[in-house]
ROVEX-193279 format. One line per field, with one value per residue (C-alpha): residue in three letters; x, y, z. Coordinates in nm, 3 decimals. Layout:
type (ALA:...);
c1 (X:...);
c2 (Y:...);
c3 (Z:...);
This chain:
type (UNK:UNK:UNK:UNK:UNK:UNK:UNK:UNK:UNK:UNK:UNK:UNK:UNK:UNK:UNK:UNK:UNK:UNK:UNK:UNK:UNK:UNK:UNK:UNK:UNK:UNK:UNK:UNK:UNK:UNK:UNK:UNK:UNK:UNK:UNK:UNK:UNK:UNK:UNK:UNK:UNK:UNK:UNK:UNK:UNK:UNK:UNK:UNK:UNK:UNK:UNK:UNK:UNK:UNK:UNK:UNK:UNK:UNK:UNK:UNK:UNK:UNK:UNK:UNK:UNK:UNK:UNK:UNK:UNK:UNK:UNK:UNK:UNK:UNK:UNK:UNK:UNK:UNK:UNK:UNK:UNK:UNK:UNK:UNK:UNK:UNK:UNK:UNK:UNK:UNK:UNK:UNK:UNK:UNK:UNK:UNK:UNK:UNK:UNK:UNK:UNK:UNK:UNK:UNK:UNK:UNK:UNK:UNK:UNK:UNK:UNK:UNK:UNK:UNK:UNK:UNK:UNK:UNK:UNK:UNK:UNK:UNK:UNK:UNK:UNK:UNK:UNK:UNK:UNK:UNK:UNK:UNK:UNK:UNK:UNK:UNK:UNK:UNK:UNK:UNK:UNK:UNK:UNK:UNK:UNK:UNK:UNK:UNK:UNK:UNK:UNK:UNK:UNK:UNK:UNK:UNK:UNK:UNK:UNK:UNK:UNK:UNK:UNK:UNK:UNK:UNK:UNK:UNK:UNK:UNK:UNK:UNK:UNK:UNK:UNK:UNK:UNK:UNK:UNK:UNK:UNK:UNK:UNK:UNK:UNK:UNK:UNK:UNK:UNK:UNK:UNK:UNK:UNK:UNK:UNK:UNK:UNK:UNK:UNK:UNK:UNK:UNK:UNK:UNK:UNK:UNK:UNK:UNK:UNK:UNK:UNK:UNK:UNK:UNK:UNK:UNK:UNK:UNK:UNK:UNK:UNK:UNK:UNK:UNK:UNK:UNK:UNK:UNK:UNK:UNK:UNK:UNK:UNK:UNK:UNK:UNK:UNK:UNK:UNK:UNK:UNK:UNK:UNK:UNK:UNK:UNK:UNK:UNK:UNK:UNK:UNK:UNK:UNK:UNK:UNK:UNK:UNK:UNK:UNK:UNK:UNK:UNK:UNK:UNK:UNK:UNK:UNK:UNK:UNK:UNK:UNK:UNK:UNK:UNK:UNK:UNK:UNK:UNK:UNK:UNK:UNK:UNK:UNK:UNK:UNK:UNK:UNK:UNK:UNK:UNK:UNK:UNK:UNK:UNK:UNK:UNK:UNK:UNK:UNK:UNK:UNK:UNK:UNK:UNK:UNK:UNK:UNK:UNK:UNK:UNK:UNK:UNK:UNK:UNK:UNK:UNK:UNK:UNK:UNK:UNK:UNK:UNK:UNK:UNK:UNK:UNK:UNK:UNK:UNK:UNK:UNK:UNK:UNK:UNK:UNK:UNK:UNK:UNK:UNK:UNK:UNK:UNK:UNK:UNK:UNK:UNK:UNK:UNK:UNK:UNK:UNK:UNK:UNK:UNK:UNK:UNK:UNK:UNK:UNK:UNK:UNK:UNK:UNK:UNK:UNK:UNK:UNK:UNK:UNK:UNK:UNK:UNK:UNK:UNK:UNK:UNK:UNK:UNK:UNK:UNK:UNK:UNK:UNK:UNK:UNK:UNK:UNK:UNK:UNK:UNK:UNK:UNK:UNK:UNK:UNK:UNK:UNK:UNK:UNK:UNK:UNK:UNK:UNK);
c1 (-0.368:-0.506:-0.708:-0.771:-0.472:-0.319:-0.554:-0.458:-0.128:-0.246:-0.457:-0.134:0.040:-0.149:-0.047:-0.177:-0.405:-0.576:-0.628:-0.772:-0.999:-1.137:-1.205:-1.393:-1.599:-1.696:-1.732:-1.959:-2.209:-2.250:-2.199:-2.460:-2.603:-2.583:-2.953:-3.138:-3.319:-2.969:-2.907:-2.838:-2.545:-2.291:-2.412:-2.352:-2.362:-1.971:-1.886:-1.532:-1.453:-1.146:-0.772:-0.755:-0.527:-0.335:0.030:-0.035:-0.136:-0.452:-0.462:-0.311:-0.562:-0.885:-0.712:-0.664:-1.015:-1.173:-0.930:-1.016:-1.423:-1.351:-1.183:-1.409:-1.696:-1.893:-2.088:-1.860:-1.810:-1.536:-1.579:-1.271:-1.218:-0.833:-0.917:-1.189:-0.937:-0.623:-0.410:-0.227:-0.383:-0.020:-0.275:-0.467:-0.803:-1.008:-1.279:-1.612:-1.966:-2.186:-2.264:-2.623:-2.855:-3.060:-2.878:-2.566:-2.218:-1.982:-1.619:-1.492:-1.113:-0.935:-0.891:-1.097:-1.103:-1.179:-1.471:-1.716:-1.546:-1.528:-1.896:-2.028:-1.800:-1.962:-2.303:-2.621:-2.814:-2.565:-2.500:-2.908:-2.998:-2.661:-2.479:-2.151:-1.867:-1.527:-1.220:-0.985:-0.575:-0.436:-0.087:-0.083:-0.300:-0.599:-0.725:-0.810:-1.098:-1.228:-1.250:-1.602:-1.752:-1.672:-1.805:-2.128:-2.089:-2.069:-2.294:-1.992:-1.587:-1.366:-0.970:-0.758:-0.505:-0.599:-0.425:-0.539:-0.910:-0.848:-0.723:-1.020:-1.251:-1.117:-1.214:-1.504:-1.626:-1.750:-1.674:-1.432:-1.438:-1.123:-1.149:-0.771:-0.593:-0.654:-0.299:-0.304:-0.598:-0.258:-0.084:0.244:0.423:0.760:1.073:1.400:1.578:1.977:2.258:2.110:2.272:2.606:2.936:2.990:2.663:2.553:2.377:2.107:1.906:1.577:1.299:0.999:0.836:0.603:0.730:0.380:0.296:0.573:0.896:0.927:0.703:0.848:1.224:1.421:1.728:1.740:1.803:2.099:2.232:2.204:2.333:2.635:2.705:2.654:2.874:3.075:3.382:3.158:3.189:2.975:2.649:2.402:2.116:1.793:1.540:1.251:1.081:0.794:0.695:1.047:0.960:0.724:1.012:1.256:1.572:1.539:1.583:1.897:2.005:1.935:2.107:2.438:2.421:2.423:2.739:2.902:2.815:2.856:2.727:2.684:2.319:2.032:1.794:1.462:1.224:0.863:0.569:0.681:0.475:0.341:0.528:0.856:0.784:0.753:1.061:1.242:1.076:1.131:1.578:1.615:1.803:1.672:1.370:1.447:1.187:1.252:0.933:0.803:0.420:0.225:-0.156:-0.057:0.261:0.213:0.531:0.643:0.386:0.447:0.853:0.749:0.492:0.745:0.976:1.218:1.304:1.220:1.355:1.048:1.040:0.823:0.539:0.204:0.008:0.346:0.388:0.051:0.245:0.613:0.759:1.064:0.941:0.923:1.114:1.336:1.133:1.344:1.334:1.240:1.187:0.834:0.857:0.640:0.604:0.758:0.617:0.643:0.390:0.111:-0.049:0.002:0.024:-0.205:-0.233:-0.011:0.060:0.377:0.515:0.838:1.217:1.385:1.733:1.927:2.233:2.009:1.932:2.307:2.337:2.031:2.194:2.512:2.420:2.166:2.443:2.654:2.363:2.234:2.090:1.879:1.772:1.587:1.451:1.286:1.187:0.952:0.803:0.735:0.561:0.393:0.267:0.097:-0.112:-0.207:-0.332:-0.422:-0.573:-0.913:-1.100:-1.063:-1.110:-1.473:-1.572:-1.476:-1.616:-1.978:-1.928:-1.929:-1.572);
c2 (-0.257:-0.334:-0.025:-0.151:-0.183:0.142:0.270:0.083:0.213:0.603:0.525:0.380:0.717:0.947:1.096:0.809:1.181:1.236:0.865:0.759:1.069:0.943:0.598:0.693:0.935:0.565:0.316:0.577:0.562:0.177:0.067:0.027:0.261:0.285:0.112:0.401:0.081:-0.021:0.036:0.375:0.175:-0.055:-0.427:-0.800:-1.008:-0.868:-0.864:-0.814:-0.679:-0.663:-0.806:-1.069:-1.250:-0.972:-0.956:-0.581:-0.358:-0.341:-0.684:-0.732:-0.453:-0.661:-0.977:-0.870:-0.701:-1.073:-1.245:-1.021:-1.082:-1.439:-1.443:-1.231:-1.516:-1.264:-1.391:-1.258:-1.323:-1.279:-1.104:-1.132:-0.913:-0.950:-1.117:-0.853:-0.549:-0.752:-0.796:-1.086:-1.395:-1.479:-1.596:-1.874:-1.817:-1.766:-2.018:-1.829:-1.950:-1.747:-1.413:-1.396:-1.195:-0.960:-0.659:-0.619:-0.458:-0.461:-0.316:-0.227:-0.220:-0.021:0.322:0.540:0.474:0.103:0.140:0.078:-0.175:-0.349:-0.285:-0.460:-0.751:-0.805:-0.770:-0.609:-0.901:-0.904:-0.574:-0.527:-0.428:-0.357:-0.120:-0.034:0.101:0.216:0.205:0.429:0.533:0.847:0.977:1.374:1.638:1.635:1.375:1.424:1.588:1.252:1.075:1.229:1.038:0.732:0.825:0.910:0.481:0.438:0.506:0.583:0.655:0.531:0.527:0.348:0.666:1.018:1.138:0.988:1.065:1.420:1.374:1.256:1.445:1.755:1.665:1.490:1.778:1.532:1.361:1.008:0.765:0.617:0.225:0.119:-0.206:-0.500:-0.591:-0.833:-1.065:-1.201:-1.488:-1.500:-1.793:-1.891:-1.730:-1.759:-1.437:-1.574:-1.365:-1.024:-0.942:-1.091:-0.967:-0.969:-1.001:-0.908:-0.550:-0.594:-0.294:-0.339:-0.137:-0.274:-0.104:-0.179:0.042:0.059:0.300:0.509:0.590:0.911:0.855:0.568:0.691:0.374:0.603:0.772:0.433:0.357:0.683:0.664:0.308:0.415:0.705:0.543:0.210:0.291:0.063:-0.163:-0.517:-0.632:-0.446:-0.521:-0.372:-0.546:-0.407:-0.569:-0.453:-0.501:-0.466:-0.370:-0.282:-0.035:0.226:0.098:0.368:0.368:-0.061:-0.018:0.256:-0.044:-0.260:-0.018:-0.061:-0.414:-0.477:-0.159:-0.304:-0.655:-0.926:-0.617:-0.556:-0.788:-0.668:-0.935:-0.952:-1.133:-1.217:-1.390:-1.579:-1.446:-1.657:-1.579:-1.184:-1.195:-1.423:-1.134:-0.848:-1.037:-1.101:-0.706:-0.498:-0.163:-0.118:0.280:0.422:0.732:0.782:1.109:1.056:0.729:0.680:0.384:0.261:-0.112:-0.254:-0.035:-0.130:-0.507:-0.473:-0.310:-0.601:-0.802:-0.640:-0.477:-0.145:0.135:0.486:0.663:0.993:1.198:1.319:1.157:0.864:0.692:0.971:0.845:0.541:0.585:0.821:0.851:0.613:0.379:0.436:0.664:0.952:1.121:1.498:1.657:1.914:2.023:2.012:2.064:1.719:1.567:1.240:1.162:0.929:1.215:0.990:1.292:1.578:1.834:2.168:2.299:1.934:1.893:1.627:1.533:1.548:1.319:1.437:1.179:1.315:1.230:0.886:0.796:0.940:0.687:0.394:0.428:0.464:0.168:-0.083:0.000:-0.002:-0.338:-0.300:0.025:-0.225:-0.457:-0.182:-0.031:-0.362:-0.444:-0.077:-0.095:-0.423:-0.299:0.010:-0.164:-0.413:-0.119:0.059:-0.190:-0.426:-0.664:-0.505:-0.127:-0.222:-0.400:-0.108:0.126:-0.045:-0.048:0.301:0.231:0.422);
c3 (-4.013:-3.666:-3.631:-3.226:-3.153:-3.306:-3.102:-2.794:-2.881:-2.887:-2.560:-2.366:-2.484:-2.329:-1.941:-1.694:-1.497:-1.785:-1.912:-1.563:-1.596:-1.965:-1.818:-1.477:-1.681:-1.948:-1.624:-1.459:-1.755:-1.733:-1.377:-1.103:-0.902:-0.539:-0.440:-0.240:-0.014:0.091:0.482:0.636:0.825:0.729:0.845:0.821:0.603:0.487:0.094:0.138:-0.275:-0.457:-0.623:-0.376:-0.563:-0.635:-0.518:-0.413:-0.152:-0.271:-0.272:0.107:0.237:0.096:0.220:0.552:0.616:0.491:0.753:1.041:0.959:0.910:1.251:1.474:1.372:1.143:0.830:0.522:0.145:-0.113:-0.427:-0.601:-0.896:-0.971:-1.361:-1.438:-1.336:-1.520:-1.224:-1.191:-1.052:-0.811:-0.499:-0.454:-0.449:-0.157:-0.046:-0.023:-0.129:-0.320:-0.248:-0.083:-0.183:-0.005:0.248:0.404:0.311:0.017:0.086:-0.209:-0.164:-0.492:-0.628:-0.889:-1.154:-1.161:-0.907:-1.185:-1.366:-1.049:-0.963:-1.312:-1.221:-0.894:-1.082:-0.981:-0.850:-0.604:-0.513:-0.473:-0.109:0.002:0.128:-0.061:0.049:-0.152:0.066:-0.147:-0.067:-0.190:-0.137:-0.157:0.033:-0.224:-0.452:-0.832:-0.912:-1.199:-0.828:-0.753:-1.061:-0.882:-0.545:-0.734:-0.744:-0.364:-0.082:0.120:0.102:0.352:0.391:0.626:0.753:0.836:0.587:0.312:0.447:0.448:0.102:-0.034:0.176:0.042:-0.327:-0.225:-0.011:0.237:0.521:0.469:0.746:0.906:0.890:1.029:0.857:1.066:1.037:1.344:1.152:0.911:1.151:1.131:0.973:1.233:1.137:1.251:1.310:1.418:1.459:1.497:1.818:1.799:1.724:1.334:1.211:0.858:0.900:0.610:0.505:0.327:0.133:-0.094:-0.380:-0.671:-0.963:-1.057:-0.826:-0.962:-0.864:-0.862:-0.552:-0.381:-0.447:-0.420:-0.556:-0.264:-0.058:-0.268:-0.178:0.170:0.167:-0.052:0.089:0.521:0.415:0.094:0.287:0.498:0.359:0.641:0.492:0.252:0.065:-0.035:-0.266:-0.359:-0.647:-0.833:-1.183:-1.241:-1.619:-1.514:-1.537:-1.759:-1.673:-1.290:-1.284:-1.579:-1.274:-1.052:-1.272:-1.248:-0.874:-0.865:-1.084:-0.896:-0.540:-0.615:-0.345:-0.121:-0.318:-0.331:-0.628:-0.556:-0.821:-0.959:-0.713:-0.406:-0.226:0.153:0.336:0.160:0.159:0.541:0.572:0.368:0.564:0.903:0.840:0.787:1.060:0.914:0.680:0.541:0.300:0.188:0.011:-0.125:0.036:0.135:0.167:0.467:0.404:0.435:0.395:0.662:0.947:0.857:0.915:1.262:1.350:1.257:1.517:1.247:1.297:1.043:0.975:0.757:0.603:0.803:0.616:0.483:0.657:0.811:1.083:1.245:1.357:1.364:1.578:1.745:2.024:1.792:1.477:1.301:1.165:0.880:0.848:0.470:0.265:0.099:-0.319:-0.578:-0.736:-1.066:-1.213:-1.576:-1.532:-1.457:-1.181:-0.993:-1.190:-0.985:-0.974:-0.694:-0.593:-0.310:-0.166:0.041:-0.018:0.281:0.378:0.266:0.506:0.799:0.633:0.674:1.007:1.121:0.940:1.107:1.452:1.385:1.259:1.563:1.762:1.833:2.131:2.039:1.765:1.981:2.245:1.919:1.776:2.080:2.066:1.690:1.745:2.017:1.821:1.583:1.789:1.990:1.634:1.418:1.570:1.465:1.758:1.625:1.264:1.369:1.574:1.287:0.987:1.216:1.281:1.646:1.693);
């Protein structure tokens, strides 16, 4: 018998809370220490850290903070960590000489517990001198407590929405910096948008998710519902999920599965790792992106459909709400509920998150599919929005601490 991996086996069994906990508490015993001659003040040269090559948020949020150094003519470095975290290597890698030695700043883009694992990977001849920074996400009001043994790792925290900072900062008991996405560093590849104003188009609702950061959470369900229940006898709709990791929760993509056979060519169910080019594409031909998640720490997906210029109707609660408003969007009104997740990512003590109205969701979708012209007024405000918030020039002031 393979006594590792029976016990590989047990390991994987055990409530994802409590199995992070175990493995922060192991990394923090053999990763480096924060060095105490590092500056006071976060400073150039730039180690941008983290899955770079990961087809994740995570992934996007590092990318994007190495493209908006790159562009703003600063001196900056990749340290990409995607194989030693086991992520999968679906991006090119990005061209970056050596890491110098000496001072300057590592951003560490990820979430506890992997800070130390991704620490050792980096290596201590490089990380000697410098300032390090974590930038973390969390997606309910307080973090775990296992989080502070990774902060012990860091000289500093910081998060890219309010939200999520005050998340951390409460478990942390100190203050967490906002450093904003630079979303504006990412050009935009050309794509043609036909047919979105005329008589008889195709009204095509969207919403992305990676079932790896639990469903429960990201509610894709809910979507169907509100699609069903807005179009049940509209042959001119469609609905286009894009998932994934879809094996990550076996039952809700057989549910999925259900959906597609019951809706026919009416549902779109878009699996594996696309490329960045084809994600926007998909992203950009939407009329409606509707997430009717339960929290978010940012909510990526939805600030790219608005820089993109699609419209987006958001549950209304959690970082979203600090950049979609009804100026701009469709905020979605909900309900406060204790949270449920099997997977015990976020099984805390007196832990609440939010249940959209899903009656609302329908009202939205209707009057946006008969709506075409309220589509484009909100497309130009939504694009708007986000250059005005996340922009290179606030992210640069932020990450210097000059904001």
């Amino acid at each position: 018998m393979n006594l590792y991996a029976v016990g590989h086996a047990i390991w994987r069994r055990l409530p994802k809370g409590p199995r992070q906990a175990a493995y922060a508490r192991l990394a923090a015993l053999i990763s480096p220490r924060p060095d105490p001659t590092a500056p006071q003040q976060a400073t150039a040269p730039w180690i941008v850290a983290g899955v770079l090559r990961a087809p994740t948020g995570l992934g996007q949020a590092a990318r994007l903070a190495f493209e908006a150094l790159k562009a703003s003519g600063e001196p900056v470095f990749a340290a990409d960590v995607t194989a030693a975290l086991r992520q999968p290597l679906a991006l090119p890698p990005i061209d970056s000489p050596p890491i110098p030695e000496g001072s300057g700043t590592v951003i560490l883009f990820g979430v506890p517990p992997t800070t130390g694992h991704a620490l050792r990977a980096i290596g201590k001849r490089a990380l000697a001198g410098k300032r390090v920074i974590g930038c973390w996400f969390w997606e309910l009001e307080r973090a775990p407590d296992f989080w502070k043994r990774d902060a012990s790792l860091l000289h500093e925290v910081v998060s890219t929405s309010q939200f999520s900072c005050a998340a951390i900062a409460a478990t942390l008991g100190q203050p967490v910096r906002q450093i904003v996405h630079p979303l504006t560093a990412e050009p935009l590849p050309e794509i043609t948008r036909t047919g979105h104003l005329l008589p008889g188009h195709h009204f095509r609702v969207g919403f992305a998710c990676d079932f790896g950061s639990t469903t429960a959470r990201k509610n894709p369900l809910a979507v169907v519902a509100a699609f069903e229940k807005a179009f049940a006898s509209k042959p001119d709709t469609t609905l286009s999920l894009k998932v994934r990791d879809p094996s990550a929760s076996p039952a809700v993509e057989a549910k999925l599965r259900e959906v597609a056979r019951r809706l026919g060519p009416r549902f779109e169910l878009v699996t594996g790792d696309l490329s960045r080019e084809e994600s926007l594409n998909w992203l950009a031909n939407l009329d409606l992106y509707l997430s009717l998640h339960r929290s978010e720490g940012f909510g990526l997906p939805i600030a790219e459909a608005m820089r993109l210029g699609v419209p987006v109707a958001v549950t209304d609660w959690s970082a979203p709400t600090e950049f979609v408003d009804d100026s701009c969007g469709f905020p979605i009104p909900y309900t406060l509920i204790p949270v449920e997740d099997t997977s015990g990512l976020y099984a805390l003590p007196g832990a609440r998150w939010a249940d959209a109205d899903v009656d609302a969701a329908v009202a939205i979708l209707r009057y946006v599919r008969r709506s075409p012209v309220a589509r484009a007024t909100l497309a130009v405000a939504a694009r708007e929005r986000i250059e005005e918030l996340y922009n290179i020039r606030r992210f640069l002031e932020q990450l210097r601490g000059d904001a």
